[in-house]
C-alpha positions in Angstrom: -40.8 1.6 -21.1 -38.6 4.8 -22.4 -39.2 7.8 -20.8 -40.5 11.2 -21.7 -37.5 12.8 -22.3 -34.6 11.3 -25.0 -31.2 12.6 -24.7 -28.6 12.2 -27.1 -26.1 11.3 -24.6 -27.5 7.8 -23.7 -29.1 6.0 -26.7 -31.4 3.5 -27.0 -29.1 0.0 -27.4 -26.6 1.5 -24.7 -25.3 -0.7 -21.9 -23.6 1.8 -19.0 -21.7 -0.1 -16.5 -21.7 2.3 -13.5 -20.3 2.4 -9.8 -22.3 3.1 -6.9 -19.7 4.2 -4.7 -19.5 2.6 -1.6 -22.8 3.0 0.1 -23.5 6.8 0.6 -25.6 8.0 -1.7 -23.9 11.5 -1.7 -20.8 9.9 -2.8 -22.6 8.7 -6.8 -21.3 10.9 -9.5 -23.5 13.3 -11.2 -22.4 11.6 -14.3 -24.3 8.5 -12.6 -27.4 10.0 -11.4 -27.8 11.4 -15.0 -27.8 8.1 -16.4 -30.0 6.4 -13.9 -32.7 9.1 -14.5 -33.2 7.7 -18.1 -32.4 4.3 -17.8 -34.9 1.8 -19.3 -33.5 -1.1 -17.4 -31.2 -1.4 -14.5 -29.2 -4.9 -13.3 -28.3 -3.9 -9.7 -25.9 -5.4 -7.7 -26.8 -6.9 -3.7 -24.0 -4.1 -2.4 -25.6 -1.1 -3.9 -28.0 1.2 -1.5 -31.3 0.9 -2.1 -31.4 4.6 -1.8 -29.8 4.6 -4.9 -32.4 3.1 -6.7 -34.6 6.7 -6.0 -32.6 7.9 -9.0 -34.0 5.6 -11.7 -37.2 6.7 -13.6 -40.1 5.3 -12.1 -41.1 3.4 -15.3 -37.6 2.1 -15.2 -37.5 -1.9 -15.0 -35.4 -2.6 -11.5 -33.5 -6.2 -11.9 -31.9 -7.3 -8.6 -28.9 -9.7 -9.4 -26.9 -10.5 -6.7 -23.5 -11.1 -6.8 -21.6 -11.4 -3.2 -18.6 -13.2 -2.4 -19.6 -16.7 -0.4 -23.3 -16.6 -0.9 -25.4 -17.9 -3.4 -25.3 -15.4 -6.7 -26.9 -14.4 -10.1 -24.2 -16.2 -12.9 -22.2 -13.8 -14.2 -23.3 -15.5 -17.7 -26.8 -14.9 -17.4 -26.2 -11.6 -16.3 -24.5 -10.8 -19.5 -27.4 -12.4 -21.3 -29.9 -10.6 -19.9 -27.9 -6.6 -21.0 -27.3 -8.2 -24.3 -30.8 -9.1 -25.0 -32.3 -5.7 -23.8 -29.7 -4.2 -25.4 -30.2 -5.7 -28.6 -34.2 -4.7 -28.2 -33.5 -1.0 -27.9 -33.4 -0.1 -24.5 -31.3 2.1 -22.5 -29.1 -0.4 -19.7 -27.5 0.2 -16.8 -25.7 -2.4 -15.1 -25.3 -0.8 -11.6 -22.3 -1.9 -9.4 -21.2 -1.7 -5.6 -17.9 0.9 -5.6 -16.6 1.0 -8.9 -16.8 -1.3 -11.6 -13.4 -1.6 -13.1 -12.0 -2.9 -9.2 -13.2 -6.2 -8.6 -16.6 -5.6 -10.4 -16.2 -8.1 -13.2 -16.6 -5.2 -15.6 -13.4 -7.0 -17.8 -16.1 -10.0 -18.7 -19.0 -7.9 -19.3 -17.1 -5.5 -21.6 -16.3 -8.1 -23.9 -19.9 -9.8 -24.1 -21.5 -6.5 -24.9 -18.7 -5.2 -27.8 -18.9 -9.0 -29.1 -22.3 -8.5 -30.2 -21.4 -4.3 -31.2 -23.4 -3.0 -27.8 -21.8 0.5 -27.0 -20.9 0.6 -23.5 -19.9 3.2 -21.3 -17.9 3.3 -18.1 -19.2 5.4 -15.2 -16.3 5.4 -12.5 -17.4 5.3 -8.8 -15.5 5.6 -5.3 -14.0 2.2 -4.4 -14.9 0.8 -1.4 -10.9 1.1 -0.7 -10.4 5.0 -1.1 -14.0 5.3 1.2 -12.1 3.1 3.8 -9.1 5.3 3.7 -10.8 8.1 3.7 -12.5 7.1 6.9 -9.5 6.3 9.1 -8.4 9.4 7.8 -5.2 8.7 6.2 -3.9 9.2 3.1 -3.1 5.6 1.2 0.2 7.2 -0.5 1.6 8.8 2.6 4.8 10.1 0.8 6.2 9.4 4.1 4.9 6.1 4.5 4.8 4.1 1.5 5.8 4.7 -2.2 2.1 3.1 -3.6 -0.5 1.5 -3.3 -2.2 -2.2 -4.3 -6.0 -3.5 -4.7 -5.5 -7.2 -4.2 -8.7 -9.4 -3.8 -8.7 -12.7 -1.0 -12.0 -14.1 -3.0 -10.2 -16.3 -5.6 -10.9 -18.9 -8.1 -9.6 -22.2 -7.1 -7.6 -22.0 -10.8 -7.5 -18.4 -10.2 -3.6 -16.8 -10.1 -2.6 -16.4 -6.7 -1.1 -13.5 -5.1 2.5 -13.3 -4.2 2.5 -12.4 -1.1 6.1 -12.3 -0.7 6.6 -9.6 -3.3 3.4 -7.6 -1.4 5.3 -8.1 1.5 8.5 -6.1 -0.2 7.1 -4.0 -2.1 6.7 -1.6 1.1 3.8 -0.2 -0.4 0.0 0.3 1.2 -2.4 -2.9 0.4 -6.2 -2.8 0.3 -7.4 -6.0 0.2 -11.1 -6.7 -0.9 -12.9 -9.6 0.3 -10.6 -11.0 2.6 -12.3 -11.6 5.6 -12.8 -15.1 4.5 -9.3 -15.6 4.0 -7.7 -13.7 6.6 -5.8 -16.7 8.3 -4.2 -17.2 4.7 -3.5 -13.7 4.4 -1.8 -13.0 7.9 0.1 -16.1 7.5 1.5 -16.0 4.1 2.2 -12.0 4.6 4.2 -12.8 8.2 5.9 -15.8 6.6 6.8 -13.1 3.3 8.7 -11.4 6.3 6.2 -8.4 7.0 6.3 -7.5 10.6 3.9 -8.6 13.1 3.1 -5.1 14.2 2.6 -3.9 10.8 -0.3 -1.5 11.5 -3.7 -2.8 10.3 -7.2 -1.1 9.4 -11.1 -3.1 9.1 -13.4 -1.2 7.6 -16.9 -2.6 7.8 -19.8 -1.2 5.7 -18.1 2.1 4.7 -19.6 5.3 4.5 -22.8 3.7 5.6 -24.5 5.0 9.3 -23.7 1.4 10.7 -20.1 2.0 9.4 -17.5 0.4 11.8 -13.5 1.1 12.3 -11.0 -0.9 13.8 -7.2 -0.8 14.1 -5.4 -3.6 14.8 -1.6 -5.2 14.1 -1.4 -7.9 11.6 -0.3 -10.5 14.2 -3.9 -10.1 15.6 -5.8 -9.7 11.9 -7.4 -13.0 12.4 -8.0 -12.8 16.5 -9.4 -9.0 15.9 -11.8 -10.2 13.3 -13.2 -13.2 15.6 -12.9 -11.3 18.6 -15.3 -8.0 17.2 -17.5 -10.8 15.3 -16.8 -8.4 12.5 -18.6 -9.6 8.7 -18.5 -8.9 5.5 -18.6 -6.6 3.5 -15.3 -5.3 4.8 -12.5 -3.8 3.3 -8.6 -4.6 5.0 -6.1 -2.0 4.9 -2.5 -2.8 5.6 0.5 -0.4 5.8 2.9 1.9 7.7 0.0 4.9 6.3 -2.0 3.7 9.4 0.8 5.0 12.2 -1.4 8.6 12.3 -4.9 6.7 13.4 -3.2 6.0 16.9 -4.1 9.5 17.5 -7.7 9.0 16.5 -10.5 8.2 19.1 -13.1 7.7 16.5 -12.8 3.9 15.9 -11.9 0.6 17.7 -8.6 -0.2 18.7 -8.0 -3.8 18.6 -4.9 -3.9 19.7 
């Protein structure tokens, strides 16, 4: 299953945890595509392009294990399971990731499997889904004008998951990108508004960034929940909130909502 060629720089017993990016193939990191090319097996996640996939050697062994907030998914145990065992039989492993791994990717838990049983691993950043969206609406998430920072928050929680505190989001006066909140939007506009964030706090949807079928919308946060019914929009969507937003009232390249 190897391939021809055997460079030093991924050896056989190596797990590399890679991001995608956020859909565009143009986006994936040379880094990536070098790894991909000599990959013996790779785990792929349901949010990765299949264009992607062109990458990987054609002797390569492609596993699909989905993991998307809401549906049915691959266990994050067997997951680990499966790079452990291939590791642990010599092969080269990718474990390939919508965005990047290391924001919401789960890449904490699969770290620690892999160095519990002395697997190298090696982290391959990609574009979060987040700085795409941003980069879409044009904007700049640290408008040094408009907000001091900015915070990656996910609405998908565990039911004994930590919750956010919204109240201190609210204050903090700096940008949020929230990831997976579609589902949990009424929470979210409600517990942000009752925090004391204004109603007209500007408010962007990004739906399947950088992708042709990519789809922009501005909004207020008042009308998060309404705008979302209203364009029937789905997941996988990113939500931006935050003053940095003020410029896209200029833009005619998206939606406006509101």
């Amino acid at each position: 299953m190897s391939t021809s060629i055997d460079p030093l720089f991924f050896s056989p017993g190596e797990v590399a945890l890679i991001g995608a990016g956020p859909g565009d193939p143009e986006l994936l990191t040379l880094k990536a595509v070098k790894y991909l090319r000599h990959a013996d097996v790779v785990l792929v996640d349901d949010l990765v392009n299949p264009i992607i996939l062109e990458y990987c050697h054609s002797q390569a062994r492609i596993i699909h294990v989905g993991k998307r907030g809401g549906c049915q998914s691959t266990s994050q145990s067997f997951i680990e399971k499966i790079m452990v065992r291939a590791a642990l039989s010599g092969l080269k492993v990718v474990r390939l990731k919508g965005g990047d791994p290391l924001i919401f990717g789960r890449a904490g838990e699969e770290i620690e499997a892999l160095r519990a049983q002395q697997i190298k691993v090696t982290l391959i950043n990609g574009i979060s889904a987040g700085l795409a969206g941003a980069a879409a609406f044009g904007v700049s998430l640290t408008h040094r004008h408009h907000s001091p920072g900015v915070i990656f928050v996910t609405g998908h929680l565990k039911d004994e998951g930590a919750q956010p505190n919204w109240r201190a989001l609210a204050e903090s006066g700096m940008t949020l990108v929230i990831y997976m909140g579609l589902a949990q939007a009424p929470s979210i506009e409600q517990s942000l508004l009752n925090a004391g964030m204004s109603g007209h706090t500007p408010v962007g949807l990004i739906k399947s960034v950088s992708y042709p079928a990519e789809r922009l919308l501005r909004t207020h946060l008042s009308l998060l929940c309404e705008t979302i019914q209203t364009e029937q929009l789905t997941s996988p969507a990113i939500i931006l909130i935050g003053d940095i937003l003020q410029a896209t009232q200029q833009l005619r390249h998206f939606s406006v909502a509101a």
